[in-house]
Structures are given as C-alpha cells and as structure tokens.
N, C-alpha and C positions, 0 to 999 in steps of 0.2 A: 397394143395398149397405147392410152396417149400420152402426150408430154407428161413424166412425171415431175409431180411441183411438190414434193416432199423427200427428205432424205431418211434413210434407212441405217441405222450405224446399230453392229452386236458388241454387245457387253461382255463379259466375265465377271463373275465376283467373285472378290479373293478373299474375303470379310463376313460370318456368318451377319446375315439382316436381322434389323431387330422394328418393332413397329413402330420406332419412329422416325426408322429409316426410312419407310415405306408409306405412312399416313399425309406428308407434304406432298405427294405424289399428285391428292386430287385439287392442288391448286394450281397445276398446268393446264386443266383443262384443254383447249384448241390451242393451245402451242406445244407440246409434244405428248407425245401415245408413249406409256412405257408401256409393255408386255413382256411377260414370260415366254421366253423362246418355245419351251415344251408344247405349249398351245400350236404353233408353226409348224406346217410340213415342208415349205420350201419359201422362196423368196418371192416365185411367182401366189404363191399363196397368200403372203401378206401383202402385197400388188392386186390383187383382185379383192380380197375384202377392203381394203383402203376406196378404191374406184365406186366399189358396191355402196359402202358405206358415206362416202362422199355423196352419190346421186342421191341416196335416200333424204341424207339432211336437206339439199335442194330443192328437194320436192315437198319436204314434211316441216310444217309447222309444229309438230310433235315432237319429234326428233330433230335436236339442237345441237348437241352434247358430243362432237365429233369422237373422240376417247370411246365413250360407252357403245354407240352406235357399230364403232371397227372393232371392237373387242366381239359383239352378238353377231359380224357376219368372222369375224376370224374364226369363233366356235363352233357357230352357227345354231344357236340356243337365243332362241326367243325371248326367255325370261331375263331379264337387265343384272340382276343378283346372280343369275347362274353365270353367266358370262365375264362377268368379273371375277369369279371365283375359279372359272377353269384359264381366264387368259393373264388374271390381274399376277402383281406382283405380292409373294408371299414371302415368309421368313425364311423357307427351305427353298428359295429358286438361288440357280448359281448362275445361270443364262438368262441375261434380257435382251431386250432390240427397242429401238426407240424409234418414231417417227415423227422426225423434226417438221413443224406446221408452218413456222416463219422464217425466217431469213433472219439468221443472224444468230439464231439461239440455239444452245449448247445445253448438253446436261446441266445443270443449275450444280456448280462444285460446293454449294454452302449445303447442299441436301446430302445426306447421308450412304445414301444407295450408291451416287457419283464419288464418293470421295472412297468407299469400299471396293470399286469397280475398275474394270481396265478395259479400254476397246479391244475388239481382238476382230480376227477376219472372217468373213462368213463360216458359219458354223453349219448350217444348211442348205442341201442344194439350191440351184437357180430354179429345177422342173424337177417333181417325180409326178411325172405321168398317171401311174393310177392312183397315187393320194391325190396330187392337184385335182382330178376328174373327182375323186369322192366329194372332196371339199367344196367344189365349184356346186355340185348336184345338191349339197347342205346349205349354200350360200343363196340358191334357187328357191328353195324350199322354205326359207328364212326370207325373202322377198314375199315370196306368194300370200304367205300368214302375216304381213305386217298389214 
C-alpha cells in the first residue's frame, strides 16, 4: 500500500453517549472519520477502504464528502444512510477509531464523545485473512455499482 498520509488512533468509551455527544461529529467533515470499531475487521481493512475511498473522491465530482465515502467502502453498502448506520457512531458504541485527515488535529476535547473516551491500543488485528479477502471482494462490488 502507499505512503500513508492519515493517522489511525482507537478509542474506548468510559461514559454511556448521548446524541449530543455524537451529533457535532458531522462538522468534521475532511478533517477526521470517526467510526465505530464494530464495523472493522482489522487495520488493514480500514487501510484499503480509506485508499478505495480516497481514489473515488478523486475521480468523482459526485463524491466529495471523504467521511461518508470511507464509511460506504468500510461497509460496503451503496446506500449513503445505510452506511452511516452500520459504521457511524451510536449511543450503544464503546469502541471508536478515528482517522485523522490534517496535520495537527486531534479529537476536538470540547466535543463530548472525546471528553467521555480514552485512547487505548489496537483493538483489532493488523490482517485476518479471510475477512480482509471478504471485505476487499465487498469493497470491489461497491466500486463496480458506483
């Protein structure tokens, strides 16, 4: 894979979330992806839909919204609403990941999610083999239909 130009940092939350935890969320837009671990099968999983998701905005006039974009190939669900719904962050998630887009930016500690939350170490593998292979073959499939 190439130079990666974003960072990856897992969360914990110690703190049940509440929706206004989690509604400031959509004013990061292209400066950091939060998701729900659950959605992830490894590290290299959110590394290839980041890459996939990257190329498409590139090419697409359509597709701007980096967030929403790596959220449809991390699922691999076409539908922009479905994709949010199985990667986004809910009131019942206790594992997030974040991927930081600029340089220099942090979880925002005046947001609610970050002030309930604790970094912690990778929580999921770097490879599982035949999920990565399913997910890559969904991420394919989600290319093909756009």
């Amino acid at each position: 894979m190439a130079q990666q130009l974003f960072k990856i940092t897992y969360y914990g939350v110690e703190l049940p979330l509440t929706k206004d935890d989690i509604m400031p969320l959509s004013r990061l837009k292209n400066e950091l992806i939060v998701c729900d671990l659950d959605a992830a099968v490894s590290e290299f999983h959110i590394k290839a839909a980041m890459k996939e998701a990257s190329a498409l905005r590139k090419g697409s006039k359509r597709y701007q919204n980096l967030a929403t974009i790596f959220m449809m190939y991390l699922t691999g669900r076409r539908q922009i609403n479905d994709a949010i719904s199985a990667a986004g962050i809910k009131p019942e998630t206790r594992k997030f990941f974040t991927i930081n887009l600029s340089k220099g930016v942090q979880g925002p500690k005046d947001l609610g999610l970050f002030r309930k939350s604790i970094v912690i170490d990778r929580p999921i593998p770097i490879r599982s083999e035949d999920k990565d292979e399913e997910c890559s073959w969904r991420m394919t499939r989600l290319t093909m239909s756009l």
